[in-house]
C-alpha positions, 0 to 999 in steps of 0.5 A: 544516498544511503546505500554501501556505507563501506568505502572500497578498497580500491577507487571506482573503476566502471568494472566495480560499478558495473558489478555493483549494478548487476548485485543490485539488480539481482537483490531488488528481483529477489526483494519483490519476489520474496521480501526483504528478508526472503533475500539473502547474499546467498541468492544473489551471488548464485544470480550473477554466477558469483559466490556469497564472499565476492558479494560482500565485497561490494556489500558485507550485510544483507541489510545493506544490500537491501537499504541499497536497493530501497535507496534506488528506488527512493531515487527514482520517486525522488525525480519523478517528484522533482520533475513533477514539481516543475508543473505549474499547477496542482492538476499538473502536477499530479498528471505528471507524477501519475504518469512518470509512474505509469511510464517507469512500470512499462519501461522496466517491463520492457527492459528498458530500465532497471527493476527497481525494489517495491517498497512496501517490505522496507518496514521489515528492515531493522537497525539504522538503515530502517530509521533512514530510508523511513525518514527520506520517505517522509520527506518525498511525502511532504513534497508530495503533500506540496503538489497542492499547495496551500490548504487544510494540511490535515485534509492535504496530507490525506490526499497525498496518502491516496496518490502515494498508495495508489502509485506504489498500488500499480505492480499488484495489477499492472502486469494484467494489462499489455504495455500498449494500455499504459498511457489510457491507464494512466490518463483513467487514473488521473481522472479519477483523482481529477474528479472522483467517483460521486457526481458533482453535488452528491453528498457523503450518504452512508447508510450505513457506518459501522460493522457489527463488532462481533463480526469479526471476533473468533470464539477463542479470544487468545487466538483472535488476539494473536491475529490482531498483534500479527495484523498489526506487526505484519503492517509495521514490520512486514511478513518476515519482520513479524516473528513469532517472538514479536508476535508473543512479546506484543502480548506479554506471553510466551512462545508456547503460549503461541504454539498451544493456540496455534500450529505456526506463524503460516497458518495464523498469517493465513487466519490473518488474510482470511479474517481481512478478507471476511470483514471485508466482504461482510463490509460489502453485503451490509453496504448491499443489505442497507439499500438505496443508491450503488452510491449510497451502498459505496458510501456505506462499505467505505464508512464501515471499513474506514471506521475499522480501521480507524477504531480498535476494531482494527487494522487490516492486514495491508495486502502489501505483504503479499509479496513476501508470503512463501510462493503457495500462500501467495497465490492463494491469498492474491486470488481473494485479493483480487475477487475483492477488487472485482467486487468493487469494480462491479459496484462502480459499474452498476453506480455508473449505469444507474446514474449515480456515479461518475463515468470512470474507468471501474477498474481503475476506481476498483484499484485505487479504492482497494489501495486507499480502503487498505492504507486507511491504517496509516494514519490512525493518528491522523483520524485520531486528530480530527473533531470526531471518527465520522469527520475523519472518514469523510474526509478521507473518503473524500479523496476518492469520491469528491477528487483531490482538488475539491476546494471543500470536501461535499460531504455531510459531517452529521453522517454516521 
């Protein structure tokens, strides 16, 4: 564990455990409140009714505080991974991670556990803390990647991806449903990944694969600039972590530069989520636009965002920097979020009553494609390894539309 690296001054009574709890609680309620750098000693110690100098004696930094919470909550996936490990196959195994899940979300909704950090802010750590934590999860993912056995370890590790992404998914939508619901969920959501959206001998259809590039462009190129380096900084290094310093150095220019193109970071991270949202939707109408089946129209806006965000066109901004937005923001941007989501659910329901999707559950498709669609960016790398960007997206799409244990992925490598 990483954590406290501090030793006490005095040996571990269950009072000083006790308290350290309390501490770590509090801070991980704030860290998904408002991100890691939105938590501060400060907050916590008004939390639980202490001062900010009694804090520091269980944790001297904020940093600190926060690897600890970060450290909690790799503990939790680091069982939930261990038990799955025990299952005696591929399907098995994923059943049970997918579910250990879904019943650690209901468990600490109902207090019956304590709240654990969200871990998609730990990129806005700095110093050595980030470098630890980060390098744990590597090796969670790789254990994970070992749920399905041998194989293209190219193809294995997209897939680990999705399930990861999908997982760490849950708390933007869970909550919208009653704690009773959890186990049906749960059980949607692995068949999906069981047997993905497509029907059995459907092949990758796109008709089309790539967005206008225009599209996306603003008529100030030194503004659209700055939206696509806060993009990419929000991504690596969370909300708070992407500074108007970071912002500028990316570009070699300087703060006023910044400010004479724009009024402050909020209203570009707002310019940032609107330009997602926009390419997102325009993804969606050109999907509707190029006709044929609603899984050709599927396979089509999967293409096309996939191929921005494997290409320069890219990235968008991972949604997962929500919740470290400032309250007013946050609500704002969460309701796009959302009608984007439904969007794709109406088109897996159409899919299912035209025949030509899987009978799934289209929320749960919706929210498992809104997580995969928004991680694609992750592993840019690892598209950039593949024979050509139509292989890359085929294959990676194919974790949702053919599932996670096809023994080759059905679709056709000519398209696009």
């Amino acid at each position: 564990m990483l954590g406290n690296t501090d030793k006490p001054k005095k040996a571990v009574t269950p009072r000083y455990r006790a308290k350290r709890d309390l501490i770590l609680d509090a801070a991980a309620r704030r860290i998904n409140a408002a991100g890691a750098h939105g938590m501060t000693l400060g907050d916590v110690a008004a939390s639980v009714g202490m001062n900010a100098t009694s804090v520091t004696y269980y944790f001297r930094r904020r940093e600190q505080l926060a690897a600890a919470c970060y450290d909690q909550s790799l503990d939790r996936i680091e069982g939930i991974v261990t038990d799955a490990e025990r299952a005696a196959g591929p399907r098995e195994r994923v059943r049970a991670y997918v579910a250990a899940h879904f019943a650690q979300h209901a468990a600490i909704r109902a207090q019956h556990a304590r709240p654990c950090a969200v871990l998609s802010d730990l990129r806005a750590l700095d110093g050595p803390e980030r470098a630890a934590l980060a390098e744990r999860y590597r090796g969670l993912l790789r254990r994970i990647r070992g749920f399905f056995g041998n194989g293209d370890k190219a193809l294995l590790t997209a897939r680990t991806h999705v399930l990861v992404e999908a997982t760490l998914w849950l708390p933007s939508w869970l909550n919208q449903h009653d704690l009773d619901e959890y186990p049906r969920l749960s059980a949607r959501m692995v068949e999906l990944f069981d047997g993905g959206l497509a029907l059995p001998d459907a092949a990758w259809a796109p008709r089309r694969t790539r967005l206008d590039p225009g599209m996306a462009a603003d008529e100030d190129g030194a503004r659209h600039n700055f939206l696509m380096a806060a993009t990419r900084l929000i991504n690596e290094r969370g909300y708070r972590g992407a500074s108007v310093e970071r912002i500028a150095s990316e570009l070699n220019v300087t703060k006023g530069s910044f400010y004479h193109h724009l009024g402050g970071k909020d209203e570009l991270v707002v310019d940032c989520f609107t330009h997602s949202f926009d390419v997102q939707v325009a993804a969606l109408r050109l999907a509707e636009a190029a006709g044929g089946s609603q899984w050709e129209k599927l396979c089509s806006a999967m293409a096309m965002l996939l191929d921005v965000q494997f290409s320069d066109q890219g990235p968008l901004l991972r949604t997962t920097a929500l919740h470290a937005l400032p309250p007013d923001l946050r609500g704002q941007m969460a309701a796009r979020t959302n009608h984007l989501t439904r969007r794709l659910a109406g088109m897996v329901i159409d899919g299912i009553s035209e025949g030509t999707l899987r009978a799934i559950d289209p929320l749960v498709a919706s929210h498992a494609l809104a997580a995969m669609l928004n991680a694609a960016y992750e592993l840019r790398n690892w598209a950039g390894e593949r024979p050509d960007t139509p292989s890359a997206i085929a294959d990676y799409a194919s974790t949702l539309c053919h599932g996670l244990f096809a023994a080759t992925p059905l679709v056709d490598r000519r398209a696009g």
